[in-house]
C-alpha positions in Angstrom: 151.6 68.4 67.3 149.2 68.3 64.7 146.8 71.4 63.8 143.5 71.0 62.8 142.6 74.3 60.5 138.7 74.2 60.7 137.6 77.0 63.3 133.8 77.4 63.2 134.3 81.2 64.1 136.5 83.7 65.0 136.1 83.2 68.9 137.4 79.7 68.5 140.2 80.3 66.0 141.3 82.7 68.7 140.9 80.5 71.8 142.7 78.0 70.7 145.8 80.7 69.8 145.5 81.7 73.4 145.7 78.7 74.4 148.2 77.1 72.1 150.6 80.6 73.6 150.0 79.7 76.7 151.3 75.9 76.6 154.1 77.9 75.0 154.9 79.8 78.1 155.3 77.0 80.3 157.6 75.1 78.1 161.5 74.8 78.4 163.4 77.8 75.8 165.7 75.5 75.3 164.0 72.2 74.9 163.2 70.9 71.6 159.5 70.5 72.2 159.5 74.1 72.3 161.1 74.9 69.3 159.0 72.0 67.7 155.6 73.8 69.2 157.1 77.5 68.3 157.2 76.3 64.6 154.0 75.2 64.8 152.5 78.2 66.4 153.7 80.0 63.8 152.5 77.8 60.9 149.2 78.8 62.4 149.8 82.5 62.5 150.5 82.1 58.4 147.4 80.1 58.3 145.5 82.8 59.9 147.4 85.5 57.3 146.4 83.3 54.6 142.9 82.7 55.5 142.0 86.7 56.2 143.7 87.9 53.1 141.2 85.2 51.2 138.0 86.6 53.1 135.6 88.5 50.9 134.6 91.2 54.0 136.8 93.7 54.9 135.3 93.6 58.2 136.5 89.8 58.8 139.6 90.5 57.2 140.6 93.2 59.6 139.3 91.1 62.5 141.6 88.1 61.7 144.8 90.7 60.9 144.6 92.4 64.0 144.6 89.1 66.1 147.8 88.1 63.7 149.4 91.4 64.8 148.4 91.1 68.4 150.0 87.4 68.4 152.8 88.7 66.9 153.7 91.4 69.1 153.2 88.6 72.1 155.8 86.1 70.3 158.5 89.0 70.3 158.2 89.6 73.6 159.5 86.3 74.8 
């Protein structure tokens, strides 16, 4: 899959993680399109990390962490 990193705003940047988790749940564990889509999931979770820790507002920057935390907490439950 390739991942496009250009969100115009926060709503879309978490839209399409929603979404991208949600192909996720209907895939095979075992298959290796899953395993290929989990990796990428997650090179967009660091992408997310990187991206709030280089924002100059601490308002932003606490936005896009607490949607990295939420996602996380989703991806250990499955």
């Amino acid at each position: 899959m390739y991942i496009k990193f250009d969100f115009p705003n926060f709503r879309a940047l978490k839209k399409v993680l929603i979404q991208h988790r949600n192909f996720l749940f209907g895939l095979d564990k075992n298959s290796a399109v899953y395993k290929d889509e989990l990796r990428a999931h997650f090179k967009m979770l660091i992408f997310v990390k990187a991206h709030a820790l280089a924002l100059d507002t601490e308002t932003e920057r606490k936005r896009l962490l607490n949607l990295l935390m939420s996602e996380m907490k989703v991806l250990k439950m499955f």
